[in-house]
Every structure is written in C-alpha cells, then in structure tokens.
N, C-alpha and C positions, 0 to 999 in steps of 0.2 A: 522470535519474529524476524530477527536480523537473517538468520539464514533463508528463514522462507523465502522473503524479501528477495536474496540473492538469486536462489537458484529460480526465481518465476521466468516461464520463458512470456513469448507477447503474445499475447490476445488470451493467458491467464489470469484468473485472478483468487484474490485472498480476502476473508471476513472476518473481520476483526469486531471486538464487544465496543460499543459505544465508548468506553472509558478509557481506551488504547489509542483515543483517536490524534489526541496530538503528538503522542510518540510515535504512530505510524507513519503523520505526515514528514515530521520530521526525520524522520530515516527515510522518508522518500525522497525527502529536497536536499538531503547531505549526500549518503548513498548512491542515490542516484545519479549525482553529479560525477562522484567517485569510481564509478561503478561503466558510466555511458550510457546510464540506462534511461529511460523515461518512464512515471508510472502517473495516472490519471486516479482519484480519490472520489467517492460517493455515497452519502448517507444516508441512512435507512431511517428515518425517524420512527417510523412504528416499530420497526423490529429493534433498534435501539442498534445499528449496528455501522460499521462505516466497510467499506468495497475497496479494496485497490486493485488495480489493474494496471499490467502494464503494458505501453502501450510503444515504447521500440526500444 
C-alpha cells in the first residue's frame, strides 16, 4: 500500500477493501505530510470499499 501511496500522481486514485481503511488514512496523514503530498479519502459503503485520491 505504502508504495502505491507514493508513487500516485494527482487527480489518481487507489481502492482499497473496507478493512484497510484506517491504515490507509493513516499513511495518508503521516506520509503525506512526509512526502508534500496531499491525498483526499471516500467511502463506498455498499461496495464495502474506501477511494484515495490524491489531490496535490
């Protein structure tokens, strides 16, 4: 996940399983900090699933 993460460029995104969702956010909010990156999070409740996207 972590490199996905890294190499996203902007206005990409990644889909992750509903149960990955707080280690996703959380590499987004450490990471991205680390990284200059900015990435925006969205959940899918019927498909069970959570969106990151990053967004500069």
């Amino acid at each position: 996940m972590l490199q996905q993460l890294r190499e996203l460029e902007v206005g990409e995104n990644l889909i992750f399983p509903a149960e990955k969702r707080g280690t996703v956010r959380s590499m987004c909010t450490m990471f991205g900090f680390e990284w200059d990156k900015t990435f925006s999070s969205k959940i899918n409740r019927k498909d069970r699933t959570i969106t990151v996207t990053r967004i500069r």
